[in-house]
C-alpha angles and dihedrals in degrees: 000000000000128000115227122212109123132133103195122063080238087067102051090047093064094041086059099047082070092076090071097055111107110191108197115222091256080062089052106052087043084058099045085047095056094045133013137212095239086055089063107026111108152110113297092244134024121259098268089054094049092052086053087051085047096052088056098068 
């Protein structure tokens, strides 16, 4: 799934050339391997930053 954020049409362009990637489940699992979920699961910002974003309210 691409993540679309782009300003320039460039940009979209590549976001949306992600649609045609296939990753095979031998890809999957190399990638999970690599690096798993636990290793990127997690709140947007730090707890400092949450406690600005807090304060803002």
């Amino acid at each position: 799934m691409p993540v679309i954020g782009a300003r320039k049409r460039t940009q979209l362009s590549e976001s949306l050339a992600a649609l045609d990637v296939n990753l095979s489940p031998e890809d999957l699992t190399q990638i999970e391997a690599a690096i798993p979920a636990s290793a990127i699961a997690g709140t947007r910002y730090d707890e400092h930053q949450m406690q600005m974003l807090n304060r803002e309210r």
